[in-house]
MIZADREN-229193 format. One record per residue (C-alpha): residue number from 1; residue in three letters; chain; x negated, y negated, z. Coordinates in nm, 3 decimals, decimal comma. Example, Ala and Ser with C-alpha at 12.3 -4.5 7.8 and 13.67 -1.06 7.14 Angstrom:
BEGIN
REC   i  aa ch      xx      yy      zz
REC   1 ALA  A  -1,230   0,450   0,780
REC   2 SER  A  -1,367   0,106   0,714
***
This chain:
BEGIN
REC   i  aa ch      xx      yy      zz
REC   1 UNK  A  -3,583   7,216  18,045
REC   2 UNK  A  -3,942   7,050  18,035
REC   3 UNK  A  -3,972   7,269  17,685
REC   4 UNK  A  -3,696   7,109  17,559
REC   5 UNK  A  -3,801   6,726  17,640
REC   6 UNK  A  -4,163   6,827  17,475
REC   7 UNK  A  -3,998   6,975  17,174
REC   8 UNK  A  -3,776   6,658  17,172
REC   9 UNK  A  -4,072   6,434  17,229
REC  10 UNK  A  -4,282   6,585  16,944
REC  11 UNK  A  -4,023   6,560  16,709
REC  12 UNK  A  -3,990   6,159  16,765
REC  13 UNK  A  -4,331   6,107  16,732
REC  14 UNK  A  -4,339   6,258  16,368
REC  15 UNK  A  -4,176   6,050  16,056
REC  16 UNK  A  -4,256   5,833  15,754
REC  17 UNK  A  -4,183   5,515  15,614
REC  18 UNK  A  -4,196   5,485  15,197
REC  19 UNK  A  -4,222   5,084  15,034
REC  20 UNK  A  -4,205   4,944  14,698
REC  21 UNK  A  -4,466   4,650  14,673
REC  22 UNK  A  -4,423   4,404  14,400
REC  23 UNK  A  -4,641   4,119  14,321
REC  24 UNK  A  -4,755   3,848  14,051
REC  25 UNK  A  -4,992   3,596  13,985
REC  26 UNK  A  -4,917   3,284  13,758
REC  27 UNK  A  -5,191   3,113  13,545
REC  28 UNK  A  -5,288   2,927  13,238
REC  29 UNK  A  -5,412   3,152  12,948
REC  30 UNK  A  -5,769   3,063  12,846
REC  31 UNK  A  -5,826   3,303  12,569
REC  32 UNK  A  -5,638   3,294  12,221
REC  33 UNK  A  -5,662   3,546  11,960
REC  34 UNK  A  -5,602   3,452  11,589
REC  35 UNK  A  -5,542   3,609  11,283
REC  36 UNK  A  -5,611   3,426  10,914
REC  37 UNK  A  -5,577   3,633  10,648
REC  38 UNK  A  -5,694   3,589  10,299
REC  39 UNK  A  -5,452   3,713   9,998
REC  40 UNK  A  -5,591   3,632   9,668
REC  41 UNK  A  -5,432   3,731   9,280
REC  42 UNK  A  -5,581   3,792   8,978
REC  43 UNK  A  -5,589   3,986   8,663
REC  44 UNK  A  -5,892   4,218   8,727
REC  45 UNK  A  -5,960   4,396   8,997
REC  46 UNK  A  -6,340   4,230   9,051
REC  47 UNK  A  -6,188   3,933   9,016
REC  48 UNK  A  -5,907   3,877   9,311
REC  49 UNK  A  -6,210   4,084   9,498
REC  50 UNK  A  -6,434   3,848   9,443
REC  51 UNK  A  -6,238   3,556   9,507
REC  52 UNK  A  -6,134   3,673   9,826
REC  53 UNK  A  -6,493   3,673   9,982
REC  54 UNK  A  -6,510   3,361   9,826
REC  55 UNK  A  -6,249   3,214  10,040
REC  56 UNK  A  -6,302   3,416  10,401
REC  57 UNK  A  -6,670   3,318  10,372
REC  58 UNK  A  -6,555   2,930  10,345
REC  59 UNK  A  -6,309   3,006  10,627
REC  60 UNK  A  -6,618   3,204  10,806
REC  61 UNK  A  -6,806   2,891  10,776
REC  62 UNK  A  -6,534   2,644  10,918
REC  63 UNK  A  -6,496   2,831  11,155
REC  64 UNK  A  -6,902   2,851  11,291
REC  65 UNK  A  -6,919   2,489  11,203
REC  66 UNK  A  -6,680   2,439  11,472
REC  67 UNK  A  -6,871   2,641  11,766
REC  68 UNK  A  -6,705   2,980  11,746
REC  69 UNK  A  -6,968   3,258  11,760
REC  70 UNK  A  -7,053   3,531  11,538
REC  71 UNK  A  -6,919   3,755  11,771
REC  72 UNK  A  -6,549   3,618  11,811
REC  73 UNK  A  -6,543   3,660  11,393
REC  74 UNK  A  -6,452   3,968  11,293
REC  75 UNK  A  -6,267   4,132  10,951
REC  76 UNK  A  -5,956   4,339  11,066
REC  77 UNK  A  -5,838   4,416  10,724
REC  78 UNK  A  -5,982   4,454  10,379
REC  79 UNK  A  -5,755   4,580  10,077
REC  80 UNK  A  -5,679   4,604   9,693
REC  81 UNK  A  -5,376   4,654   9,557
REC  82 UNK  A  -5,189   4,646   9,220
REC  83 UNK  A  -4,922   4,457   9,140
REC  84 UNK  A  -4,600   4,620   8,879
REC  85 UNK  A  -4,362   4,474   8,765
REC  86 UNK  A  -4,054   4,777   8,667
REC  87 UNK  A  -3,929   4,677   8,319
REC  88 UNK  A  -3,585   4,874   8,164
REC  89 UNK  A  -3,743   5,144   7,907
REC  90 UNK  A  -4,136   5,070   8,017
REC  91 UNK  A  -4,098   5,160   8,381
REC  92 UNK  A  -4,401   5,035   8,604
REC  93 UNK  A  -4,625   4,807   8,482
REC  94 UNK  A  -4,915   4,644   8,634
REC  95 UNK  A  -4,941   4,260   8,618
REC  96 UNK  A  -5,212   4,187   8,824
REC  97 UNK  A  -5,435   4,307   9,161
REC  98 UNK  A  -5,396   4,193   9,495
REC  99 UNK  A  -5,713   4,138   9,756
REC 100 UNK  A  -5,626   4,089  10,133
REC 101 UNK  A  -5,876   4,037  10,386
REC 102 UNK  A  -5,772   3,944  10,750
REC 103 UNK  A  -5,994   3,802  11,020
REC 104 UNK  A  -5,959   3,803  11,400
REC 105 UNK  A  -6,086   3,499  11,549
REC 106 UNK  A  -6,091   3,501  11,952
REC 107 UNK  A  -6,129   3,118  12,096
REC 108 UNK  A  -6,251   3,088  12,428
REC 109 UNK  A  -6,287   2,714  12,459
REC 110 UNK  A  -5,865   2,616  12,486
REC 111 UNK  A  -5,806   2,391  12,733
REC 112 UNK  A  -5,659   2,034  12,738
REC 113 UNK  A  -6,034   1,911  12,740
REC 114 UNK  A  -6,198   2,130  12,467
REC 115 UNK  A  -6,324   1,935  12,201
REC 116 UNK  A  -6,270   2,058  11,935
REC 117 UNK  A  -5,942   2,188  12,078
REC 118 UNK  A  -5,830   2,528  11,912
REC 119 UNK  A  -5,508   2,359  11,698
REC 120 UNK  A  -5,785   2,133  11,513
REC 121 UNK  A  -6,015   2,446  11,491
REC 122 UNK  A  -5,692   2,612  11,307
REC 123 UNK  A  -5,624   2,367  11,086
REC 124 UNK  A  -6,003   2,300  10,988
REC 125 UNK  A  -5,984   2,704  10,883
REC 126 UNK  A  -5,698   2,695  10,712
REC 127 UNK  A  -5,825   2,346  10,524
REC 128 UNK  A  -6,120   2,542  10,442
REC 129 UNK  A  -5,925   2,853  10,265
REC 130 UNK  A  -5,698   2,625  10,046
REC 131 UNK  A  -5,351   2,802   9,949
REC 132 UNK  A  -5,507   3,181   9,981
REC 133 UNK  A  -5,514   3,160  10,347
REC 134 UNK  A  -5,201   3,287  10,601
REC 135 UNK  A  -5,173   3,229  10,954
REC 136 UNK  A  -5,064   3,591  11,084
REC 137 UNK  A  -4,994   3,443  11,441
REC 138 UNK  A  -5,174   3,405  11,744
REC 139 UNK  A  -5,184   3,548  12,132
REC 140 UNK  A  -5,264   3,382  12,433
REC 141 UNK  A  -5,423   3,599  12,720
REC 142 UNK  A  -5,702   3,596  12,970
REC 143 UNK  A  -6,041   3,601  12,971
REC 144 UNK  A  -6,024   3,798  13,302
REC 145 UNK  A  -5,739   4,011  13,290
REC 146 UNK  A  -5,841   4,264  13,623
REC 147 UNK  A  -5,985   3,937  13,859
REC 148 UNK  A  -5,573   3,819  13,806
REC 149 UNK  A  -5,474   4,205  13,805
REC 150 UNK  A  -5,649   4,225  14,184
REC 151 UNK  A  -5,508   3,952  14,311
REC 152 UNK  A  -5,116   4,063  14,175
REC 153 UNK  A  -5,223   4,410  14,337
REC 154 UNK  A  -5,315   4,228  14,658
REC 155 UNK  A  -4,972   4,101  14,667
REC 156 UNK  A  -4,795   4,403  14,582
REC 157 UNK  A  -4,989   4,512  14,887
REC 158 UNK  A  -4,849   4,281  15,090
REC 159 UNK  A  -4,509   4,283  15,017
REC 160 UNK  A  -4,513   4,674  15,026
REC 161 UNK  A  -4,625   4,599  15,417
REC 162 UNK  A  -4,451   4,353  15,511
REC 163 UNK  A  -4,114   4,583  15,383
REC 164 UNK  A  -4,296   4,839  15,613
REC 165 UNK  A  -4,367   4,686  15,947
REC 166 UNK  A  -4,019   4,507  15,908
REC 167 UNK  A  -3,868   4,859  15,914
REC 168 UNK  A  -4,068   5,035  16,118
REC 169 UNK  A  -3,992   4,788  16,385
REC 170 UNK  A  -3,641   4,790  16,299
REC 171 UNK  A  -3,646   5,142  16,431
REC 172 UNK  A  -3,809   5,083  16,712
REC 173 UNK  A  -4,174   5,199  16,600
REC 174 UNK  A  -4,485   5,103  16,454
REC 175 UNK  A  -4,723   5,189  16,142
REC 176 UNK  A  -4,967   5,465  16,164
REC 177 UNK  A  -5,176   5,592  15,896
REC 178 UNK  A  -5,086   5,524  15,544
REC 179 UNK  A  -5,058   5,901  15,383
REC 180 UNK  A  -5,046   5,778  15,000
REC 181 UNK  A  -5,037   5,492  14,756
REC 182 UNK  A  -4,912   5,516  14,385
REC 183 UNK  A  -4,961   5,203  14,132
REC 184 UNK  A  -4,719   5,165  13,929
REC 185 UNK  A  -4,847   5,223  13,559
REC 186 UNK  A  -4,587   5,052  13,405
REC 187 UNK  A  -4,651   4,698  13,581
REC 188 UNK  A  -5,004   4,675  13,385
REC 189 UNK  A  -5,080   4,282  13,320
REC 190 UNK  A  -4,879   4,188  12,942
REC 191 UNK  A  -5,005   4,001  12,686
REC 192 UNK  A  -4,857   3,654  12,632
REC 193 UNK  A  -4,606   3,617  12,406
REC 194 UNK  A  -4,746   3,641  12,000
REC 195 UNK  A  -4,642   3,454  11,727
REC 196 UNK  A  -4,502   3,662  11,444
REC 197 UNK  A  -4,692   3,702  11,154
REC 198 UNK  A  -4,553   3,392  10,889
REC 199 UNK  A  -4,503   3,509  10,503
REC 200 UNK  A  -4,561   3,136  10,364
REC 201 UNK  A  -4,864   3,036  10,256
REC 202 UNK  A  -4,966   2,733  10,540
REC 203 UNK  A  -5,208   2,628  10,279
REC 204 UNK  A  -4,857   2,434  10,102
REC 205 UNK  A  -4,822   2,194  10,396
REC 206 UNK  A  -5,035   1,886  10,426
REC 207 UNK  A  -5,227   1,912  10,744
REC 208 UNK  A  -5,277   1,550  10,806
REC 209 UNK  A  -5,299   1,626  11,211
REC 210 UNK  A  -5,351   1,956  11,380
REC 211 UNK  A  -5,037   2,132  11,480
REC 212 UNK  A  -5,025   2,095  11,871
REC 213 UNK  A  -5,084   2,433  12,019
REC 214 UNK  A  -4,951   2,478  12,392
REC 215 UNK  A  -5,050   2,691  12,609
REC 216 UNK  A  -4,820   2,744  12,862
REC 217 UNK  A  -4,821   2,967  13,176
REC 218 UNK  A  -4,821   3,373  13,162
REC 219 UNK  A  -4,766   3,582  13,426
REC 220 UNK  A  -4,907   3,939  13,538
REC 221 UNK  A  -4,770   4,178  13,758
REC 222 UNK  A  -4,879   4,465  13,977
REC 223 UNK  A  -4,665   4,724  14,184
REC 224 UNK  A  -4,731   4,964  14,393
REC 225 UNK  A  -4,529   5,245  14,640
REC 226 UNK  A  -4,685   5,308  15,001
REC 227 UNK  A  -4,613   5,556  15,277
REC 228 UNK  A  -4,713   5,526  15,634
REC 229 UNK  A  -4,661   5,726  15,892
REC 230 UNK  A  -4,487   5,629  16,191
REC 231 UNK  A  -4,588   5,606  16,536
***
């Protein structure tokens, strides 16, 4: 009989308790990524080349005389292309060349104090470039995306433990050991929301004030699956 109450015994001592953790952190982006791109037309194929560098080095320049560093500049594109025109008998004909050039411009100084704020460094860019220059959209994010990824993980953590204790008291135990802990790839931090590239040239509106450019809050998330054992 006493083997029985030891067998008995040593199987309630044994057991596991599995939690999902989930947790986020809210804050106020202070990095934004823009792109200006740079489409110029012309006859030869020198030509539209040419006056493309023409027009990113002018945007280049606005850009430094407003504080942004050498190494938040940088070309992300750079392409000629022919233009045809399909005519009935002739087929394909080419009317002209194409030369793109985009830029990604990162701007680190975006709060409600910066001076000059980022929708006046925009506009002074786009000013600069004249009709050749597009606004391809912008993203806002964070400077320190894994200090805010730490703290959602800590409160994945948290919640996963909370769900724990509550059940293993529920059932009359307590938490031992934890056995294993799996993050959850798919709750890596997400960008901001990003403004879709725009086909029209912004160089046709009159930029008599800087567009306002607000920034919101973003979230990230973090979640993670814990097991314990139970005591």
């Amino acid at each position: 009989m006493s083997k029985q109450k030891d067998v008995d015994k040593k199987r309630s001592g044994t057991g596991t308790v599995t939690t999902f953790g989930q947790g986020s952190v809210r804050a106020t982006p202070d990095l934004m990524r823009v792109t200006l791109s740079i489409e110029t037309r012309a006859s030869k194929v020198a030509l539209a080349y040419g006056q493309a560098g023409e027009r990113v080095t002018a945007v280049s320049s606005a850009l430094r005389g407003n504080g942004v560093t050498d190494a938040d500049i940088a070309t992300s594109g750079l392409s000629v292309r022919t233009e045809t025109v399909w005519t009935e008998g002739q087929g394909n004909r080419i009317t002209g060349y194409l030369a793109t050039a985009d830029l990604t411009v990162a701007l680190r100084d975006i709060d409600a104090g910066a001076f000059p704020g980022p929708a006046t460094i925009i506009a002074d860019a786009v000013e600069a470039g004249g009709d050749d220059v597009r606004l391809g959209g912008l993203v806002l994010t964070f400077a320190d995306q894994a200090g805010l990824l730490a703290r959602a993980r800590d409160a994945a953590w948290d919640n996963a433990l909370a769900k724990a204790e509550q059940y293993a008291a529920r059932a009359g135990r307590s938490l031992g050991a934890v056995l294993e802990i799996t993050e959850n790839a798919a709750s890596a931090p997400p960008f901001a929301p990003q403004m879709r590239a725009m086909s029209a040239p912004v160089g046709e509106v009159a930029f008599a004030a800087a567009v306002p450019v607000e920034l919101g809050e973003s979230e990230i998330s973090a979640s993670v699956r814990a097991t314990w054992t139970l005591d």
